[in-house]
DSSP file (Angstrom, degrees, kcal/mol; ACC not computed):
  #  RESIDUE AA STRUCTURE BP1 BP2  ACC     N-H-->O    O-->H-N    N-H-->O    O-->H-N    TCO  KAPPA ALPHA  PHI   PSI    X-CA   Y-CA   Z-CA
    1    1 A X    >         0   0    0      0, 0.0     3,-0.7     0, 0.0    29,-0.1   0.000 360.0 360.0 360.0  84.9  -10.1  -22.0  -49.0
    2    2 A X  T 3   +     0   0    0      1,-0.2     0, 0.0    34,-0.0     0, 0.0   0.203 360.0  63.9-105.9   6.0  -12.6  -23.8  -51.4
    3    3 A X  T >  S+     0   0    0      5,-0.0     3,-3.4    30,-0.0     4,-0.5  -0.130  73.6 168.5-145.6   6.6   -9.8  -23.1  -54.8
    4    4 A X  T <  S-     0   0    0     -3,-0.7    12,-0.1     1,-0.3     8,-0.1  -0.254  72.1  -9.0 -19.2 109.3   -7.0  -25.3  -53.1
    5    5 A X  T 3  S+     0   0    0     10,-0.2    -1,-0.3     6,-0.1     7,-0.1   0.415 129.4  67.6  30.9  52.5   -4.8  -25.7  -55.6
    6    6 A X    <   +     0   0    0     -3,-3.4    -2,-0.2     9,-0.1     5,-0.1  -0.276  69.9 152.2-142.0  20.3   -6.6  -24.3  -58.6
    7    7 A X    >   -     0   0    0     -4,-0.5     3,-1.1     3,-0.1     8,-0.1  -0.394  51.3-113.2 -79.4 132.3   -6.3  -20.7  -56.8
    8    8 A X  T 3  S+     0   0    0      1,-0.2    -1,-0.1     3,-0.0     3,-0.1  -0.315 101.1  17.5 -50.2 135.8   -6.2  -17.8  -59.7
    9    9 A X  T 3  S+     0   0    0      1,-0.2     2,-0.6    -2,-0.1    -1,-0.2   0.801 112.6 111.3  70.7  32.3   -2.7  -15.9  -59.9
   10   10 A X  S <  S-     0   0    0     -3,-1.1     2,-0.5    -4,-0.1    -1,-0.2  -0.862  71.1-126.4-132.5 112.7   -1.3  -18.9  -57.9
   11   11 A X    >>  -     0   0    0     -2,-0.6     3,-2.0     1,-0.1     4,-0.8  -0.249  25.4-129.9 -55.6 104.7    1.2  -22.0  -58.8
   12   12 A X  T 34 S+     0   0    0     -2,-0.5     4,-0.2     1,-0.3    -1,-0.1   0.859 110.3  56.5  -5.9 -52.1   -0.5  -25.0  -58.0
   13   13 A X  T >> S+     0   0    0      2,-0.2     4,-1.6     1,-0.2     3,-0.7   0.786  99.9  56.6 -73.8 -26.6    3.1  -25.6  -56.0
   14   14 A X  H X> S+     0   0    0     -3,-2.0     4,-1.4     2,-0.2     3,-0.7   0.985 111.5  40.2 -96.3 -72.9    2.8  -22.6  -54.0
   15   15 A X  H 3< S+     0   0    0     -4,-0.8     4,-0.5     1,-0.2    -1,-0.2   0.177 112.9  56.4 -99.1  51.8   -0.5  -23.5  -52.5
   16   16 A X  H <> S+     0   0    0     -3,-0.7     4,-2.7    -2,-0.3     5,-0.3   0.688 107.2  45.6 -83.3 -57.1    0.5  -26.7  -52.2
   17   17 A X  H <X S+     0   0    0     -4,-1.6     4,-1.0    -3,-0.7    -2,-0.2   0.791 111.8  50.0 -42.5 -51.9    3.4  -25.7  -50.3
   18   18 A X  H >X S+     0   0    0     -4,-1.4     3,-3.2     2,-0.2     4,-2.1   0.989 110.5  56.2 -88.0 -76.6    1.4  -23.2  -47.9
   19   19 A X  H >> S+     0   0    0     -4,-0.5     3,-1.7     1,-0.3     4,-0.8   0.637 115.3  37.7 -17.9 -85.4   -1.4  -26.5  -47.4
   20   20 A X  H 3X S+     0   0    0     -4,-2.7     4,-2.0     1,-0.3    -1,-0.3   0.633 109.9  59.4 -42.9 -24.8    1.5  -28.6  -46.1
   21   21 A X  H << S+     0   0    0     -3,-3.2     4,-0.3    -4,-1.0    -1,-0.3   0.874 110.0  50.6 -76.8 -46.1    3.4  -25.7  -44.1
   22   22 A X  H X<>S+     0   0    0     -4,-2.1     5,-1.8    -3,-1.7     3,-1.5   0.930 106.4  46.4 -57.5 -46.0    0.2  -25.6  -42.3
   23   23 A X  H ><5S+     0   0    0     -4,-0.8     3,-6.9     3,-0.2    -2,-0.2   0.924 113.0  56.2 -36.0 -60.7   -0.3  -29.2  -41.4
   24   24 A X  T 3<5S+     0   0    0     -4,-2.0    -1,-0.2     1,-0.3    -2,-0.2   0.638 102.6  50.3 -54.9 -19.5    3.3  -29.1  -40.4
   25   25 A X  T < 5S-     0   0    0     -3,-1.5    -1,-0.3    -4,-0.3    -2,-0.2  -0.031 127.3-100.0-129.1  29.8    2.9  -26.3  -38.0
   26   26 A X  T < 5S+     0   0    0     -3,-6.9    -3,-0.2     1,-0.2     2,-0.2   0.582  70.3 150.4  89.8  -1.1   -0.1  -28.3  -36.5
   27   27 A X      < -     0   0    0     -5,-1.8    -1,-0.2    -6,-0.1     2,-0.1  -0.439  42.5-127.7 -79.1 147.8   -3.3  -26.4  -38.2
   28   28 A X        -     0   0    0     -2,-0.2     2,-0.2    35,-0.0    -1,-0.1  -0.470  21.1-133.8 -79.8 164.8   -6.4  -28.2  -38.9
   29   29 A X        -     0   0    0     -2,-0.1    38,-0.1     1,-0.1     2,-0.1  -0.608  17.5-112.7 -99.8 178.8   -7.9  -28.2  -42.5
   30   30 A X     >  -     0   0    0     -2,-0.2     4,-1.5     1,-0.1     5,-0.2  -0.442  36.7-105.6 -96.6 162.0  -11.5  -27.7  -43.5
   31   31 A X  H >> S+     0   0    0      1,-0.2     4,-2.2     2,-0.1     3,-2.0   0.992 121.7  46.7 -60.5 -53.5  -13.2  -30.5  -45.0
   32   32 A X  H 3> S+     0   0    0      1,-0.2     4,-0.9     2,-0.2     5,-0.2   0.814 112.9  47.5 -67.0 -19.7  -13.1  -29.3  -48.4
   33   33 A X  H 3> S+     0   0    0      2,-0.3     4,-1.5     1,-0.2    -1,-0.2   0.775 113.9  54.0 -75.7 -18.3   -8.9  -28.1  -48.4
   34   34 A X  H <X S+     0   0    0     -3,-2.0     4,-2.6    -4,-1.5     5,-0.3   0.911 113.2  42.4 -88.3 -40.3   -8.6  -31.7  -46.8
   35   35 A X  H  X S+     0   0    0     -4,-2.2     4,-0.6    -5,-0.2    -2,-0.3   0.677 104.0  59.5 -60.2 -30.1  -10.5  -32.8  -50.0
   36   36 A X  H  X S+     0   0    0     -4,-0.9     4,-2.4    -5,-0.2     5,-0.3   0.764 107.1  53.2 -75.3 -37.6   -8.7  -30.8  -52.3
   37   37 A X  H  X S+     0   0    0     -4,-1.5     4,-2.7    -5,-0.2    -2,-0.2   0.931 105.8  44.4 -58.8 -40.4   -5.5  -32.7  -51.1
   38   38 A X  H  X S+     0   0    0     -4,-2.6     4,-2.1     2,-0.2    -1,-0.2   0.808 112.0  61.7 -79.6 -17.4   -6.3  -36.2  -51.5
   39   39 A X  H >X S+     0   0    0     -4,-0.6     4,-1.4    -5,-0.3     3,-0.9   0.984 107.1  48.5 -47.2 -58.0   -7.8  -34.7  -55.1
   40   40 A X  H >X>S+     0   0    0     -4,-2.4     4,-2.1     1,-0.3     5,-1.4   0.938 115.0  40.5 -58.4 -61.9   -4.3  -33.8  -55.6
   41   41 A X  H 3<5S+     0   0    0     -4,-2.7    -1,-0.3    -5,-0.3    -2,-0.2   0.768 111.5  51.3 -67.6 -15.2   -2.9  -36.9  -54.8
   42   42 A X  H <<5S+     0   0    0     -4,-2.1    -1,-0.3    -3,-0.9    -2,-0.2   0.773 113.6  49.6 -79.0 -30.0   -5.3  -39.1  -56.3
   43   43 A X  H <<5S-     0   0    0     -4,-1.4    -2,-0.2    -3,-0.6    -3,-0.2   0.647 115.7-112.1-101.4 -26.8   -4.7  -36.8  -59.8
   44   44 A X  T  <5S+     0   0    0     -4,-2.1    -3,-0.2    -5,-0.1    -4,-0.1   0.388  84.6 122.6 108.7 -25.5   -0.8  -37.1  -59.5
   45   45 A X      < +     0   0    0     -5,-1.4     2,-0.2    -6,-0.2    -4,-0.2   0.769  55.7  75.8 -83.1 -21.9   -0.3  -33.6  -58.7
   46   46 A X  S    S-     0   0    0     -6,-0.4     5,-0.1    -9,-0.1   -33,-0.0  -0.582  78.2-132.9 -72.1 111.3    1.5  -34.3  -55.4
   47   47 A X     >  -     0   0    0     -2,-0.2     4,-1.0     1,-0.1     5,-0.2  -0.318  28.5-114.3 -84.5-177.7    5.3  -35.7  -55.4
   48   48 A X  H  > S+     0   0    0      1,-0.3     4,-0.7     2,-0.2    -1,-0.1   0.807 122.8  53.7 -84.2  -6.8    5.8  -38.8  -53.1
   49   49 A X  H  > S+     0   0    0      1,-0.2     4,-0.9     2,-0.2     5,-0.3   0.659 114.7  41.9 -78.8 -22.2    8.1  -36.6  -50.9
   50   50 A X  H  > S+     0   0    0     -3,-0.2     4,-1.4     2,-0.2    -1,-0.2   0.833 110.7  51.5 -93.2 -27.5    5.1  -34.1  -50.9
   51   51 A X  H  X S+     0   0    0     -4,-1.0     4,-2.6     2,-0.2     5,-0.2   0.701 113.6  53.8-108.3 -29.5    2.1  -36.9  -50.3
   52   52 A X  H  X S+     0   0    0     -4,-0.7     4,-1.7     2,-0.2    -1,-0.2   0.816 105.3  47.7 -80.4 -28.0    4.7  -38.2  -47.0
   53   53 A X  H  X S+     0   0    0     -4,-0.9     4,-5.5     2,-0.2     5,-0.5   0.922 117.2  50.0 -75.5 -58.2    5.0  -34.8  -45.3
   54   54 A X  H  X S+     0   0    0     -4,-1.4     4,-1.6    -5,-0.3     5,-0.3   0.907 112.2  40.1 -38.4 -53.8    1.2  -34.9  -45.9
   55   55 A X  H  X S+     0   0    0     -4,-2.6     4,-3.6     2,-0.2     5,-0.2   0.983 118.9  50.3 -61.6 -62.4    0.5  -38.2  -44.5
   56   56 A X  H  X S+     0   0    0     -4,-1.7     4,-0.8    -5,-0.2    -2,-0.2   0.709 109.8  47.9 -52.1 -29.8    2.9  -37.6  -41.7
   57   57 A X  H  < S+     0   0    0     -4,-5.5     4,-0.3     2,-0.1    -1,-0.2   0.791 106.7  53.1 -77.7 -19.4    1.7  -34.2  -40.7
   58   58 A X  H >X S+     0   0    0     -4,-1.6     4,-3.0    -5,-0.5     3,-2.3   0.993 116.5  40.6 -68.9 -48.9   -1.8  -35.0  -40.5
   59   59 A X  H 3< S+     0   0    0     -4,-3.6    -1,-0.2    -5,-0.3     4,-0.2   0.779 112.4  55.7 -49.3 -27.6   -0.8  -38.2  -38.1
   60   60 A X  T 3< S+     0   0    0     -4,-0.8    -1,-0.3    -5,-0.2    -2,-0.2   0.454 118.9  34.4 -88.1   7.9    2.0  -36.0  -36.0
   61   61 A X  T <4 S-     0   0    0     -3,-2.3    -2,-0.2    -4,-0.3    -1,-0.2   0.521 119.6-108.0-143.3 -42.6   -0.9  -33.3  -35.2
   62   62 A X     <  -     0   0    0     -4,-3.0     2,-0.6    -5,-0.2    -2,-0.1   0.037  35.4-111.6 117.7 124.8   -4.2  -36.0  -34.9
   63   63 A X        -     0   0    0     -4,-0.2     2,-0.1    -2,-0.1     3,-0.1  -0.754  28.2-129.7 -98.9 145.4   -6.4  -35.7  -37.5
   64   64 A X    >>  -     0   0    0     -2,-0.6     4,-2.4     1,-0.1     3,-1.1  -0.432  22.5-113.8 -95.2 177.1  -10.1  -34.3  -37.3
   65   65 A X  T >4 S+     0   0    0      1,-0.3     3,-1.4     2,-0.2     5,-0.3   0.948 117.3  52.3 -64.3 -66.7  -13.2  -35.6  -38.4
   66   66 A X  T 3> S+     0   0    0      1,-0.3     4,-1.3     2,-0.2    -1,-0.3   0.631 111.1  44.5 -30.1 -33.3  -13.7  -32.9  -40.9
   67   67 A X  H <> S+     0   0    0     -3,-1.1     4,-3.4     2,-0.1    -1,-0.3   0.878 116.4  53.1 -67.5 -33.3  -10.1  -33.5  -42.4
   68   68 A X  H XX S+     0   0    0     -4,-2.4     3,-2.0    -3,-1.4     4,-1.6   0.938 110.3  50.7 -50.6 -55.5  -11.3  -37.8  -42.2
   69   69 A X  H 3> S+     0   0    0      1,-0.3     4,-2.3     2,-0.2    -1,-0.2   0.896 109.6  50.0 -64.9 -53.8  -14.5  -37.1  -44.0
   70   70 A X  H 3X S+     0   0    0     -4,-1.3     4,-0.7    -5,-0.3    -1,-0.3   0.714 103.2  46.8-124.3  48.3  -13.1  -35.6  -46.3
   71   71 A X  H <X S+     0   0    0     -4,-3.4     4,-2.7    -3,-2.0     5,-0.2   0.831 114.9  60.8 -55.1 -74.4  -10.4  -37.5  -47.6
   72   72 A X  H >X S+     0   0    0     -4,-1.6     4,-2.1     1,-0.3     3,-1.5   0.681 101.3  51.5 -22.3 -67.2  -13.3  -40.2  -47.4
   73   73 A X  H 3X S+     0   0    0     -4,-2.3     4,-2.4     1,-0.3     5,-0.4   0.908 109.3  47.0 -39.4 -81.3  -15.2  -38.4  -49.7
   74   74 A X  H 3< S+     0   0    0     -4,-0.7     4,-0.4     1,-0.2    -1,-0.3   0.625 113.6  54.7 -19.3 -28.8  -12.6  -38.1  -52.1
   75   75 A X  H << S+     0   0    0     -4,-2.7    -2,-0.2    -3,-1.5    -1,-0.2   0.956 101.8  47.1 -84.6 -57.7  -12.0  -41.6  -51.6
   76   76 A X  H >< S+     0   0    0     -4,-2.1     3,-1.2    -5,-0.2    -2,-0.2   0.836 109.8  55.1 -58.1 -29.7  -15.2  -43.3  -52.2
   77   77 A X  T 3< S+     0   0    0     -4,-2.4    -1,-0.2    -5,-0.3    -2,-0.2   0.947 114.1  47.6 -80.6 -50.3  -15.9  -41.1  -55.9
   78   78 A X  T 3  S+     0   0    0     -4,-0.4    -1,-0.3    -5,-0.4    -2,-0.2   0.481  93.1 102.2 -84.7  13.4  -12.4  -42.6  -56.7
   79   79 A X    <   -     0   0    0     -3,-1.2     2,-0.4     3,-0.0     3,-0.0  -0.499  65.4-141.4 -86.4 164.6  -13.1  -46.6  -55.6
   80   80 A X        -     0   0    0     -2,-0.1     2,-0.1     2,-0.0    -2,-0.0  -0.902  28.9-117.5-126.0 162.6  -13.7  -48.6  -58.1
   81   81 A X        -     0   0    0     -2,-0.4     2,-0.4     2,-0.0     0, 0.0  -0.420  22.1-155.7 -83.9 154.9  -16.6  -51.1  -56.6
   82   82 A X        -     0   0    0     -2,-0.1     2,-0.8    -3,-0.0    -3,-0.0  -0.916  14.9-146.8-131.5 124.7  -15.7  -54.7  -56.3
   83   83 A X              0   0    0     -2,-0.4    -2,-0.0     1,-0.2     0, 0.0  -0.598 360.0 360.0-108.3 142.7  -18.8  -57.2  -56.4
   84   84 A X              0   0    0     -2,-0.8    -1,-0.2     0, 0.0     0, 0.0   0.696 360.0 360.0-141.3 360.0  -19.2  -59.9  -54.9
């Protein structure tokens, strides 16, 4: 599902909703829908009630590598570097 929450003829909220309804009922993601999520949350699109179900399903279920990496992905383009 590479159009996570860009999907044409689809509310942003609606497959937002479906993402999380899966997590919740214990389904893995792919890397890239696990990447489309943390997109979402990094961008704001996510309420905090929505970003907690998230956090919380991934944890109540185990998360796999393929969801870690990518969050991770997602993560690192959005760090800001610190040098030292």
């Amino acid at each position: 599902m590479g159009c996570l929450f860009t999907c044409r003829g689809k509310e942003p909220s609606d497959v937002i909703e479906a993402t999380l309804g899966r997590l919740a009922a214990g389904e893995n993601l792919s890397q890239q829908e696990m990447a489309a999520s943390i997109e979402a949350v990094m961008a704001g699109q996510l309420s905090d009630g929505q970003i907690g179900i998230l956090l919380t399903a991934l944890r109540a279920k185990g998360e796999t590598a393929a969801e870690i990496a990518g969050a991770a992905s997602v993560l690192r383009r959005h760090m800001t570097p610190i040098r030292t």
